[in-house]
C-alpha positions as CSV (number, residue, x, y, z in Angstrom):
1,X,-2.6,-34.8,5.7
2,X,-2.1,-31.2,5.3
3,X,1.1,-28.7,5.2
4,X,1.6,-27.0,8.3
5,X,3.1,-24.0,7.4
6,X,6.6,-22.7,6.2
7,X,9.3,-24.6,7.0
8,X,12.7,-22.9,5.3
9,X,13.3,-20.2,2.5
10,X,16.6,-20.9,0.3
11,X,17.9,-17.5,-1.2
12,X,21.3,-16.8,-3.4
13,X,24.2,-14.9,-2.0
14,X,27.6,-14.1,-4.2
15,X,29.2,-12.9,-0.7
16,X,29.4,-15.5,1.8
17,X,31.5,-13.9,4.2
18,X,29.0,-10.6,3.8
19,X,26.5,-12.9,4.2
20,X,27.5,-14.0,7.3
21,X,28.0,-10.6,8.6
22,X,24.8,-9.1,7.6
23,X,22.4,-11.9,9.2
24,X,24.1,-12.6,12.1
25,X,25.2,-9.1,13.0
26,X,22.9,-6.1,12.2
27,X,19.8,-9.3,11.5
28,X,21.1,-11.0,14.9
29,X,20.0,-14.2,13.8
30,X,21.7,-17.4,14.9
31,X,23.6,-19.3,12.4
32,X,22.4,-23.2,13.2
33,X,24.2,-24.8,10.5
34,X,27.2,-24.2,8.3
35,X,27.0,-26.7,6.0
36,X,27.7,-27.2,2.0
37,X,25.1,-27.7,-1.2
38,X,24.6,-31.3,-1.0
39,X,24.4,-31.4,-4.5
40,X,27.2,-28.8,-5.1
41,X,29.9,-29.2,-2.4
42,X,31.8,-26.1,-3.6
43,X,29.2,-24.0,-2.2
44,X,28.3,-22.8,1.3
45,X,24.8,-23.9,2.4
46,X,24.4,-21.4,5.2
47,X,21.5,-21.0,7.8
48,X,20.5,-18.8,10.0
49,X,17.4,-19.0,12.9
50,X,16.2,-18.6,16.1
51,X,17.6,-19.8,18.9
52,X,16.3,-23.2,18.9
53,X,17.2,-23.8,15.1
54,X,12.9,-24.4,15.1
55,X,11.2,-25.2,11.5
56,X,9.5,-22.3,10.3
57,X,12.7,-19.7,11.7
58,X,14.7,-20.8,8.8
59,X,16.4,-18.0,6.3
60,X,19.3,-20.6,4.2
61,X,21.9,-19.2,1.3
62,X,23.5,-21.0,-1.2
63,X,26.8,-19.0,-1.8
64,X,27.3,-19.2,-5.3
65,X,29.4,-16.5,-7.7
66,X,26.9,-15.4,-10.0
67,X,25.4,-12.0,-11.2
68,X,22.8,-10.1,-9.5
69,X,18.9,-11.7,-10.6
70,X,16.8,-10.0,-12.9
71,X,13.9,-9.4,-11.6
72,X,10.5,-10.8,-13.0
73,X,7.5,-13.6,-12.6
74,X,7.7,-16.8,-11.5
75,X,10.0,-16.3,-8.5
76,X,9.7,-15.3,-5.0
77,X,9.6,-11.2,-4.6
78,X,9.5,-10.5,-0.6
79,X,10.5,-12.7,2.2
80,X,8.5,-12.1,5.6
81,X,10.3,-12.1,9.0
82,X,8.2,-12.2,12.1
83,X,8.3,-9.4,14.6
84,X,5.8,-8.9,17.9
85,X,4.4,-5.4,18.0
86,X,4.6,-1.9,16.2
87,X,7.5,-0.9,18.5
88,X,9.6,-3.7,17.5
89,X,9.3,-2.5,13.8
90,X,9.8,1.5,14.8
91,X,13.3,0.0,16.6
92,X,13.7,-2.1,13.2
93,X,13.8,0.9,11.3
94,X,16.5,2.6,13.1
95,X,18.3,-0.3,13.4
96,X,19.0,-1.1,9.8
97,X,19.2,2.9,9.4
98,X,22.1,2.5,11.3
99,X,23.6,0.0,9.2
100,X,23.5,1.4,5.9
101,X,19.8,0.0,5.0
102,X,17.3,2.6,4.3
103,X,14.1,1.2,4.9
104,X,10.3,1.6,3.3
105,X,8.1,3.4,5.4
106,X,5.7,1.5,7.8
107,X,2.7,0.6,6.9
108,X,0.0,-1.5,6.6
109,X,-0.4,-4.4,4.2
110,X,-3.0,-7.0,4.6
111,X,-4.1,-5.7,7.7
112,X,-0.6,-6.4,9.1
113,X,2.1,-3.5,9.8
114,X,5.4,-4.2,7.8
115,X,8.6,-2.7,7.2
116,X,10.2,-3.9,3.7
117,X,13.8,-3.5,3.2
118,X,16.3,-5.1,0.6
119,X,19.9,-6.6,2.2
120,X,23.4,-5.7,0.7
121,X,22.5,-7.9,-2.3
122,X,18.8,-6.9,-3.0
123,X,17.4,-9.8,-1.1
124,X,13.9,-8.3,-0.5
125,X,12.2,-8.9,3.0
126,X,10.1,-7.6,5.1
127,X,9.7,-7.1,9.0
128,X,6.0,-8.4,10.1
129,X,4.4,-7.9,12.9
130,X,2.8,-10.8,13.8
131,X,1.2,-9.5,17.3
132,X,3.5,-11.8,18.7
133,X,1.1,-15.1,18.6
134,X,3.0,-18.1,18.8
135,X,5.5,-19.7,20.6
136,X,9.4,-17.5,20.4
137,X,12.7,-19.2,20.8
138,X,14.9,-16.0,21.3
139,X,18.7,-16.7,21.2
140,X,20.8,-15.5,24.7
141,X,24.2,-14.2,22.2
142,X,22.0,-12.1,19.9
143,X,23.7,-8.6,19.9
144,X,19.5,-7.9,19.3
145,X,17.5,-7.7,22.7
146,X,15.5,-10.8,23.4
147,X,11.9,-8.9,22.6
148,X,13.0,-7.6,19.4
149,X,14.6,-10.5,17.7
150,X,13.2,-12.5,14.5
151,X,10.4,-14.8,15.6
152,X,10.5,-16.9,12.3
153,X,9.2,-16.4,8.5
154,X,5.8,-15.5,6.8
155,X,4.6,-14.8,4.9
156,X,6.5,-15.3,1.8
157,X,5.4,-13.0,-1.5
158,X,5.2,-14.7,-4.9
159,X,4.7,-13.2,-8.9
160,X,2.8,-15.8,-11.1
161,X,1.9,-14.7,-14.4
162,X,-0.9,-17.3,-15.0
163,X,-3.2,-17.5,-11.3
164,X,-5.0,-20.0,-12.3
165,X,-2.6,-22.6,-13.0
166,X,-0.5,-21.7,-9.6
167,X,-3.9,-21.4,-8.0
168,X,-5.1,-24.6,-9.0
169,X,-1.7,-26.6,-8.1
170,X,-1.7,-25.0,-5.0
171,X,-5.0,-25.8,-3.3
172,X,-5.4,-29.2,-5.3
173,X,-2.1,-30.8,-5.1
174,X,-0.7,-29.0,-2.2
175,X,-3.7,-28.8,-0.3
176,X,-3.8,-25.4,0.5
177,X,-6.8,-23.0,0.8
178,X,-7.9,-19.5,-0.8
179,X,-8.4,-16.9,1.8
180,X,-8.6,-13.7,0.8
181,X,-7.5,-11.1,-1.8
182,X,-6.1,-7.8,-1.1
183,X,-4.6,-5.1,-3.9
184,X,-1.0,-4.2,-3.1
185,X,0.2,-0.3,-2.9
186,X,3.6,-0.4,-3.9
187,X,5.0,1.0,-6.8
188,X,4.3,-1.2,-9.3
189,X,0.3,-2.5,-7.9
190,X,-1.0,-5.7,-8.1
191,X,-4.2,-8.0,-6.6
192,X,-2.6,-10.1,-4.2
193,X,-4.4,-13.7,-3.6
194,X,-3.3,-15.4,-0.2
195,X,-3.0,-18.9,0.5
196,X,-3.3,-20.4,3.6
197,X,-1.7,-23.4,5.6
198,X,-2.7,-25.4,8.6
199,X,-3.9,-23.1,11.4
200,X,-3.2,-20.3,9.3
201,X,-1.5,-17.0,10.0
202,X,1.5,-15.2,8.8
203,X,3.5,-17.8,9.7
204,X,1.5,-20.5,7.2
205,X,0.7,-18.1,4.2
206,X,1.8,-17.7,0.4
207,X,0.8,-14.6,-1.2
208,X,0.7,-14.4,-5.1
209,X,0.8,-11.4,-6.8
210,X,-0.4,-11.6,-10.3
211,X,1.5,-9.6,-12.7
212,X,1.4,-11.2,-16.5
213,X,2.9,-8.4,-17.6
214,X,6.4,-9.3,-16.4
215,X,9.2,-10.8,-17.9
216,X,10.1,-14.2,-16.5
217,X,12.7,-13.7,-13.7
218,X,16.3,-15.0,-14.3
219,X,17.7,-16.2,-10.7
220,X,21.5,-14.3,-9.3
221,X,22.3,-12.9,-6.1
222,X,19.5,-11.8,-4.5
223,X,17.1,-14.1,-5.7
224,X,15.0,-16.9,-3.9
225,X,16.0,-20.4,-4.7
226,X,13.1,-22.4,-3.5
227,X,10.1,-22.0,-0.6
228,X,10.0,-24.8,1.8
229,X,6.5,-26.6,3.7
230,X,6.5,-28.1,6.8
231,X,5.3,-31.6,7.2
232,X,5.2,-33.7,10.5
233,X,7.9,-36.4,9.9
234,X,5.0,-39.1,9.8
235,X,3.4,-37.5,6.6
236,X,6.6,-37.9,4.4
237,X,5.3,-41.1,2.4
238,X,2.1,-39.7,2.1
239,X,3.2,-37.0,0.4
240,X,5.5,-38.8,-1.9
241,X,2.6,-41.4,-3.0
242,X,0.4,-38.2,-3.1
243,X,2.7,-36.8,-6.1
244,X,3.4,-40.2,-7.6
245,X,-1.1,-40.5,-7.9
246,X,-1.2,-37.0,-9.8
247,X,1.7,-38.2,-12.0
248,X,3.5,-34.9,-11.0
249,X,7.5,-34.9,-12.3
250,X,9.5,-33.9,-8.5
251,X,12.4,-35.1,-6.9
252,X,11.2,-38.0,-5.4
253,X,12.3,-38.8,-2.3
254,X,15.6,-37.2,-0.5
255,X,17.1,-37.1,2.8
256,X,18.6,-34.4,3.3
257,X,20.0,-35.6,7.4
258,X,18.4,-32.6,8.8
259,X,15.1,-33.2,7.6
260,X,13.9,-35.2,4.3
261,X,12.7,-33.2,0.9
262,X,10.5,-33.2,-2.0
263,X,10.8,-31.3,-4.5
264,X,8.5,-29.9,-7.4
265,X,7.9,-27.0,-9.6
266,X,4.7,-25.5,-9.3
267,X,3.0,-24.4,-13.2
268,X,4.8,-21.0,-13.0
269,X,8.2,-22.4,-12.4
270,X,9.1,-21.7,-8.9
271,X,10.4,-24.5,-7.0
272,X,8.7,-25.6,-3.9
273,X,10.1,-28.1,-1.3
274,X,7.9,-30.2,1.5
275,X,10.0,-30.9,4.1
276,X,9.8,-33.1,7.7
277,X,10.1,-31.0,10.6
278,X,12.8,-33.8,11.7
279,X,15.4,-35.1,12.7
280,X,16.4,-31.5,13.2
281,X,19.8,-29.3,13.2
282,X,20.6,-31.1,16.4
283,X,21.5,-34.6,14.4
284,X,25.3,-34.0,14.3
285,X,26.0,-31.0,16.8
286,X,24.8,-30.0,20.6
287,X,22.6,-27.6,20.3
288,X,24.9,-25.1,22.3
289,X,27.1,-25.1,19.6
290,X,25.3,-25.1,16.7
291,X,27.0,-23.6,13.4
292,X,30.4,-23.2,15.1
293,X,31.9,-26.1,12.5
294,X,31.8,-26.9,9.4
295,X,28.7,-29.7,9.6
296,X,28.6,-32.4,7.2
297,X,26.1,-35.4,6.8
298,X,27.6,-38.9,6.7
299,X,27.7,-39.5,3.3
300,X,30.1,-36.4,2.9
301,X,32.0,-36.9,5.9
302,X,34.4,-38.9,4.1
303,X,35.6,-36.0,1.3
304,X,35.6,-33.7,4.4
305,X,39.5,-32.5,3.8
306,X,38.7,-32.0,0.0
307,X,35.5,-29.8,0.9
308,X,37.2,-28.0,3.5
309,X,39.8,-26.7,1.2
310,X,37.4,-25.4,-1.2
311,X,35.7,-23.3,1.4
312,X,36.6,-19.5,2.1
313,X,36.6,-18.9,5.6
314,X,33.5,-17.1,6.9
């Protein structure tokens, strides 16, 4: 029983409708489902993929009108997106040139070439190239060519304060193993300890940066809600009996439709979700037209005129 790598990353945007326009236009990533916070129905849940709306390729918003984050520890710092090859990430960097981003220089971080960037809201990613290892799902309507597009996430960049706490609830509880270290060479430096999942990879790494010298981030626009795993749909009981043994305080179990959750903070504070790899975006749509409507699961299906009229259009 082991996670198999990342599965979805849940960010904050103030600006749906900017939102929108930003990841599937100058990003050219598909949007699979438009769908609302299941625990907040006033707010877009928004998510955007590859063509096949594959776990792992999922980068979701909740749309909520709050300030901008402040910056800090304990959150998520850098979001990786998967790219095949040095040209891709050269045509990258004109690309959001020529959309009002102004990218970091390319260069190489952990033995990987990588373009870092921040969206309209200070989201911070990063373009990886991943030497295109892997299965790709392009999507035919992307305005970006087929062998440029956004293979899927990883890795995804952490601060911790404390390492050896998150250190320890990482490889005990969530299985996960050391791998290396590596010392960042960005403005502000840090040692940089990288966790591995499954077969490993880019696609099935956490990076923690340990800076105790931070404050403690406060989340806003721009900020990452949670990081989610990947776990076959068989695993899911394992995984809640696995937390219910270490007498760990999470979520317990919740279906979410698309796939079922658990939640749990990790010693720092950041919030990490395991989640199945089914029953997929496909549950309630074709996959032709995925995102096109406003997708509800059954339980909310009957307040669907209330919701709706709570929405701004996209």
């Amino acid at each position: 029983m082991q996670l198999h790598g990342i599965h979805h990353l849940t960010a904050v945007s103030a600006d749906a409708r900017g939102n929108h326009a930003f990841y599937t236009g100058p990003m050219g990533m598909r949007l699979v489902k438009k769908t609302v916070n299941q625990d907040d129905t006033s707010a877009y849940h928004l998510f955007y993929a590859d063509g096949e709306a594959s776990p792992g390729t999922d980068l979701t918003f909740f749309d909520w009108p709050v300030e901008r984050e402040r910056r800090g520890a304990a959150s998520v710092t850098r979001t990786g997106l998967r790219v095949a090859g040095e040209a891709a990430l050269v045509w990258w960097a004109e690309r959001l040139a020529g959309n009002g981003v102004t990218p970091g220089p390319l260069r190489e971080i952990d033995g990987r070439l990588q373009l870092d960037f921040e969206d309209f809201e200070g989201q911070r990613l990063a373009l990886v190239d991943d030497g295109g290892s892997g299965v790709a799902h392009p999507w035919a309507r992307s305005p970006v060519p087929t062998a440029m597009q956004i293979r899927g996430l990883g890795p995804i960049t952490m601060s911790v304060a404390d390492l050896a706490h998150s250190e320890a609830f990482a490889t005990e509880v969530m299985g996960m193993r050391r791998v290396r270290t590596y010392q960042s060479d960005d403005a502000a430096p840090a040692t940089v300890h990288v966790f591995a999942m499954g077969e490993g990879g880019p696609a099935a790494e956490l990076h923690m940066r340990v800076e105790p010298h931070l404050p403690r981030a406060r989340q806003g626009a721009g900020a990452v809600h949670h990081v989610a795993f990947r776990i076959p749909d068989a695993d899911y009981g394992a995984w809640v009996d696995r937390f219910d043994r270490y007498r760990l305080p999470s979520s317990g179990p919740v279906d979410r439709y698309y796939f079922r959750s658990l939640y749990i903070r990790e010693p720092g504070g950041i919030l990490y979700e395991i989640a199945t790899d089914g029953p997929g975006f496909d549950a309630d749509e074709p996959k032709e037209s995925l995102g096109e409507r406003l997708a509800l699961p059954p339980f909310l299906e009957p307040r669907r005129a209330a919701i709706e009229r709570g929405l701004k259009p996209l």
